[in-house]
N, C-alpha and C positions, 0 to 999 in steps of 0.2 A: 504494500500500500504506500502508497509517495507521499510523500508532508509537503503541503501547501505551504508550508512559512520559506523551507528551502527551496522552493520554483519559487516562489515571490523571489526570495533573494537572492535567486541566480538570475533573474530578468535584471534584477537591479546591476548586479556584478557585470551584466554582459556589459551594458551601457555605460558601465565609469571603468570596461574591462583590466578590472582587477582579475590576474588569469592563476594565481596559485589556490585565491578562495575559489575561486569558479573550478578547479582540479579538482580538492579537498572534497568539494559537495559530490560533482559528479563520481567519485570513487566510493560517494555511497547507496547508489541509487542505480537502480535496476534498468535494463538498457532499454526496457521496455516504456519506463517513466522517462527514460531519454529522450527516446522518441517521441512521445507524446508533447516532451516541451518543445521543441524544434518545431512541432506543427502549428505553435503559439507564437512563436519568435516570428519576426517581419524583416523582410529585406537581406540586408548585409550581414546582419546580427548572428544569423543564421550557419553562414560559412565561418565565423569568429567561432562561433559556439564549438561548432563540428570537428573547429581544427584541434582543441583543447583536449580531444579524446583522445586515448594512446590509442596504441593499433588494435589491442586484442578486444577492447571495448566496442572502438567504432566498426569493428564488425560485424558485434554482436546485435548494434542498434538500426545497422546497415540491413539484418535481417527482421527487424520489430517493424522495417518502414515496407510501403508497399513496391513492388519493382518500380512502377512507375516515379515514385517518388524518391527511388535512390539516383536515377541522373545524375540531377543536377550536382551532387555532391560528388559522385566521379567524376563526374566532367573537370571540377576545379582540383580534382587531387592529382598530384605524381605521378606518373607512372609507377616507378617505385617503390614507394607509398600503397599506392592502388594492388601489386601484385602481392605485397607483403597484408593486406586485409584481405585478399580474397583467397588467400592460402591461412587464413583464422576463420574460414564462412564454410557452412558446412555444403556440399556438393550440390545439392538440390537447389538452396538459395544461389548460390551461383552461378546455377543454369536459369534459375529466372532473371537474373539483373543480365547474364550479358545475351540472352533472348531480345532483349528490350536495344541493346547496341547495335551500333552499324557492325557488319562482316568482317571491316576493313581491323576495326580498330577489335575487334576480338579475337581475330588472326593474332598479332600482334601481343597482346595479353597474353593469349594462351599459350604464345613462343616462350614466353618469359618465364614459365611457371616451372615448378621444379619436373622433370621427366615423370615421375607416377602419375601426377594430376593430368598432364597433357593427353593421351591416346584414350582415359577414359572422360574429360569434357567435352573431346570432340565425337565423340559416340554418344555422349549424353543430347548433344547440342541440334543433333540432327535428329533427334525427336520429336513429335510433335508434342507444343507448348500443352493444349490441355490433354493430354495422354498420361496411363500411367508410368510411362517412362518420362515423360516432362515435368513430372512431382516428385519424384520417388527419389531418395538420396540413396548413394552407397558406402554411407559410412554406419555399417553396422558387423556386428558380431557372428561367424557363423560359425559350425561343430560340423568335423568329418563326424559320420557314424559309427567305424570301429576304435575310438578311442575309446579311455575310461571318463569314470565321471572324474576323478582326479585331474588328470589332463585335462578335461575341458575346463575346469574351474580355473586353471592356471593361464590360459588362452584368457578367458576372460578378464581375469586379473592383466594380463599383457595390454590385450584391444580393446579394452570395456571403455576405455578413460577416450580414445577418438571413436566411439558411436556414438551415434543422437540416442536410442535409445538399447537397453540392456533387459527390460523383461521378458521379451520373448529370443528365442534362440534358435537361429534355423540350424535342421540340419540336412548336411549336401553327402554322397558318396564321392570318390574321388577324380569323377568326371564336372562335380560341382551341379548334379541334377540335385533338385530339393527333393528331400525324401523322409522329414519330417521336423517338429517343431518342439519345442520344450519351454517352461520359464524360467528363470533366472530361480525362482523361489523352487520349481521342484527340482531343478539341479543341485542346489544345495541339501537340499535334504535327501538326496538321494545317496544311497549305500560306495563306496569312493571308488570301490572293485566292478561295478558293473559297467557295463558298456553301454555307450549313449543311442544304440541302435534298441536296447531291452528298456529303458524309459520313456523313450520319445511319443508323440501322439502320432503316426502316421497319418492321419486323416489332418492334411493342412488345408485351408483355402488359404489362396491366391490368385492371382489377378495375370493378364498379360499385359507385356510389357505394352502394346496398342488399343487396352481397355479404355474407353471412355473415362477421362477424371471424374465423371459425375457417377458415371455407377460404380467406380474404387470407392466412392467415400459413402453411398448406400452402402454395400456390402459388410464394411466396415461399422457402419450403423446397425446394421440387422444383427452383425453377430458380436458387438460390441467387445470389439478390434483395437486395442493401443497403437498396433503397427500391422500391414499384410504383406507380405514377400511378392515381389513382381520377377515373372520367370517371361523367357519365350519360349516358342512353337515347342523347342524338345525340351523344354522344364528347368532350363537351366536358370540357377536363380540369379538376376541380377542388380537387385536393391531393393529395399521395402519403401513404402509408405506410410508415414507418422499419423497419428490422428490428429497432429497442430495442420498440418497438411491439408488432411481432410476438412478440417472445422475452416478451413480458409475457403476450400472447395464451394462446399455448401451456401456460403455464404456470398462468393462468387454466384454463383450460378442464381439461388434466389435474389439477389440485388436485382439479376441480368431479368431474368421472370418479371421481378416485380415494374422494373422501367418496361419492359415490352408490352403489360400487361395495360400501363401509363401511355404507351405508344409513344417514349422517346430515349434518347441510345442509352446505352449498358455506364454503368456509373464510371467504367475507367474513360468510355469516349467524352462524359461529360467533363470528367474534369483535366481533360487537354483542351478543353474549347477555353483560349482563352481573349475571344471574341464576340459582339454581338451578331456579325454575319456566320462565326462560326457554329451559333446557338442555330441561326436560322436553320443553317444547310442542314442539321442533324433533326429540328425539329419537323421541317414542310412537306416532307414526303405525306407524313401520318396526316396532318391538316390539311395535306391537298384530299388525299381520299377521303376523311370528311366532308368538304365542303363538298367533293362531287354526289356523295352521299346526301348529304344535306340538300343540295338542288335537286336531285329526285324526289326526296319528301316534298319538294315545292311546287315539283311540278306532277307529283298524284294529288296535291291543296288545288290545285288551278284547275285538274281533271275533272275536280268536283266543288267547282267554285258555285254551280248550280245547286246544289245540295246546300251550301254554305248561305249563299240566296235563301234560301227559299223556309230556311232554319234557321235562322243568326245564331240561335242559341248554342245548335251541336259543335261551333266555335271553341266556346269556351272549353269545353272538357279535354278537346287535341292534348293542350299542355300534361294535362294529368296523366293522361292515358299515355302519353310517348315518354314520358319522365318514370313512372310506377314500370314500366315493361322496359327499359333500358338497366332500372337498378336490378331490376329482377332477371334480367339477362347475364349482367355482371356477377352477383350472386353463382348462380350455376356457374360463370364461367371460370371463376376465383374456386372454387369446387373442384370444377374437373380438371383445371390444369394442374391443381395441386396433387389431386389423386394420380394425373399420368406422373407425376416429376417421383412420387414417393413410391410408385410403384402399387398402389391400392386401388386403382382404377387400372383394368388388364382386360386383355383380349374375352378373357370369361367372363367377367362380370357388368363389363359395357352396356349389357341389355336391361340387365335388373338397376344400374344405377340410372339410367337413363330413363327408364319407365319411373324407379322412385323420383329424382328428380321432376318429373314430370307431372306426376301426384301431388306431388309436394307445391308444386307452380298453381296447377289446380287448384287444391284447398285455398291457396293464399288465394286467387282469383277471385273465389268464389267471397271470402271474406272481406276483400277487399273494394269487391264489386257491388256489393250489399250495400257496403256503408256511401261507395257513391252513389247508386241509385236511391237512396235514402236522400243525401245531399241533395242530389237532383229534382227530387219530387218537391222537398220543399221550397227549395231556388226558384225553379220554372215552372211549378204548379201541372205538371205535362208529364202524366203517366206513363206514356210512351216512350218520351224522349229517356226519361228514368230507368227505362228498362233495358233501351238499347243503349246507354254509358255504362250502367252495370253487365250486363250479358257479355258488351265488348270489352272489360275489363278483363272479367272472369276467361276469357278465350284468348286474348290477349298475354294475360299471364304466363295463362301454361304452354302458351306458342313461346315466349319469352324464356322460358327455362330450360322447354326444349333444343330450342337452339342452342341456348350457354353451353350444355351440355353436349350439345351433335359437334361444334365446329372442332373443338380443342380435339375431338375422337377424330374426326375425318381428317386431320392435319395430323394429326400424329402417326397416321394409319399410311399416308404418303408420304413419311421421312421429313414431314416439316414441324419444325419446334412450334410445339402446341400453344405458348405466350402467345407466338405471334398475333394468334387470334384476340389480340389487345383488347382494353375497352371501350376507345374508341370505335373499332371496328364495327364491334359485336351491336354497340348503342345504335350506330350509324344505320345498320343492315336493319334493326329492330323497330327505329320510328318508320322507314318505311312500309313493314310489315303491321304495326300496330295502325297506321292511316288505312291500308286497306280494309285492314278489318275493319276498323270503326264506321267507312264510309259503306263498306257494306252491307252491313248491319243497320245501317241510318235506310239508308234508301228500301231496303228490305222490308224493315218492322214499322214504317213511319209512310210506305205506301205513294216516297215521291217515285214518279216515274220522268227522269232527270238521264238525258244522254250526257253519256261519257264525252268531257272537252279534254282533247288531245293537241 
């Protein structure tokens, strides 16, 4: 937990940069509160603050920030400098900061680096970014099989001190295929004489090295995972993945959901926009399909501008009736894309949540349709009119849930990320459908007989 009095006082120290108090503090404080004050500091203060860190520190806080936000801070460092913290950064975060680099200049970097590091960055590098070979670090712990438990205790006492983590413990035969897993805790306790092949669990999951990041860190979730071994095609194991990892993953991914969901770009594009033409470019796609959507709601108003004539009143309830069937679209749709993303909405159950969903739309309809034609009867004195804002509610509704729920399924069922089917979208698509039904239901139960203007 960071103390508020020491960041007050290190704001103060940066700016009368007094640099051994400013040392003192920082040599108390977790790299993680590090980070956190840097994204308080403004301007130049910034690079002051940063320079103050020894190397093994500003590594540590180099990995608390997000890749995008470690730039600017290599940009102004050394080279030399630079090679000597990213040989204190553990493999995985290194592949995310020099992913974010030009070619050029991480060619050059990774010349630098001592020979171990180099043949396996550049095999990490050519991974893809969200893969789980683009996450997955290889600084961890593994046991051949025919050793004893003594030996391996001794291995881990050797490598334990450079792995991210130590509670689980792969183990490889001596082609390095995974061939089972153990933890730290039952190694220890285990008899010193036996062989690590007579304790192990052989039944491991793990992940390919070309797995989706987003389904390593479900997996991980389902079987509540610290770390899981990433192998390829022939098993051979080639790094794990941490659950700090994972928990960035998820988090990733539902920001990106929830902007799509918003219909505007993924939280890392928003914060390089640092433009208002560059807010435009990223926001006007989604607003142009709106407005064209929008003009067809205007131009089914115009279709039945005669209706509108000839009823002033059936006017007024448009708003309510496109406004109640837009949230109630949203609703289901916030629903089903979250059951695709967690895996609780699947190929077999599509049908029954989509009938429930659809009941469900229903019920409210009909509840909701009630109390407007109730409004309505005593507003416009006009039975009829009463019946057809209610009736068109109630139908409206459960076309409204229906849909929330069909698009995110049909998108996902053709390999497209089911967000996309944003809010915008789904509202956009819904006033149009909620205008026809009300107008036909107007002209239906209300007995005008009113040609269609096109």
């Amino acid at each position: 937990m960071k103390n508020e009095r020491e960041i007050t006082l290190l704001k103060q120290l940066i700016l009368s940069r007094k640099t051994d108090e400013i040392k003192g503090i920082l040599s108390r404080l977790h790299p993680a509160d590090i980070a956190e004050i840097l994204e308080e500091i403004k301007g130049e203060n910034k690079k002051v603050f940063f320079e103050l860190l020894d190397l093994e520190k500003a590594a540590e806080v180099l990995e608390e920030l997000e890749p995008a936000e470690r730039i600017p801070y290599i940009e102004a460092m050394p080279e030399s400098q630079l090679v000597k913290i990213l040989e204190d950064m553990s493999a995985d975060e290194i592949i995310d900061l020099l992913q974010k680099m030009p070619d050029e200049k991480v060619e050059k970097l990774v010349a630098k680096l001592p020979q171990e590091y180099r043949e396996e960055l550049k095999s990490l590098i050519k991974l893809a970014e969200d893969s789980a070979g683009g996450i997955m670090t290889t600084d961890y712990v593994y046991l051949f099989n025919d050793i004893s438990v003594a030996e391996a205790i001794e291995v881990v006492r050797k490598f334990g001190h450079e792995a991210e983590t130590i509670y689980y413990l792969y183990v490889v035969d001596q082609e390095k295929h995974l061939t089972g897993v153990l933890s730290l805790r039952e190694l220890i306790a285990a008899p010193r004489h036996k062989k690590i092949e007579e304790i192990m669990h052989k039944k491991v999951v793990s992940v390919r090295v070309d797995e989706d990041q987003e389904r390593v860190a479900k997996l991980m979730a389902k079987y509540s995972l610290l770390a899981i071994p990433v192998v390829d095609a022939e098993n051979h194991l080639l790094g794990i993945v941490t659950v700090d990892d994972a928990l960035e993953v998820l988090e990733e991914e539902t920001t990106e959901d929830i902007h799509k969901l918003a219909g505007i770009s993924t939280e890392e594009d928003t914060l390089l926009i640092n433009t208002i033409l560059g807010a435009v470019k990223k926001r006007l796609p989604w607003l142009a399909i709106c407005l064209l959507g929008n003009t067809v709601s205007a131009l089914v108003m115009q279709g039945y501008s005669k209706v509108l004539e000839s009823v002033v009143a059936v006017a007024f309830f448009i708003p309510v009736l496109m406004a109640t069937g837009g949230n109630v679209g949203v609703q289901s749709l916030a629903l089903s894309v979250r059951g695709l993303a967690t895996g609780e909405v699947n190929a077999k159950n599509v049908p029954k949540f989509l009938l429930g969903e659809t009941m469900a739309g229903m019920l409210v309809g009909i509840c909701c349709g009630a109390i407007l034609a109730v409004i309505a009867a005593l507003w416009q004195k006009n039975f009829y009119l009463s019946f057809v804002v209610g009736f068109s509610m109630g139908i409206a509704l459960m076309i409204s849930a229906f849909i929330g729920v069909l698009v995110p399924v049909v998108f996902d069922k053709m390999n497209i990320d089911p967000a996309v089917a944003s809010g915008p979208f789904i509202t956009t698509m819904l006033d149009v459908i909620v205008l026809l039904i009300y107008f036909t239901f107007t002209m239906k139960f209300l007995g005008l007989n009113v040609k269609l203007q096109l």
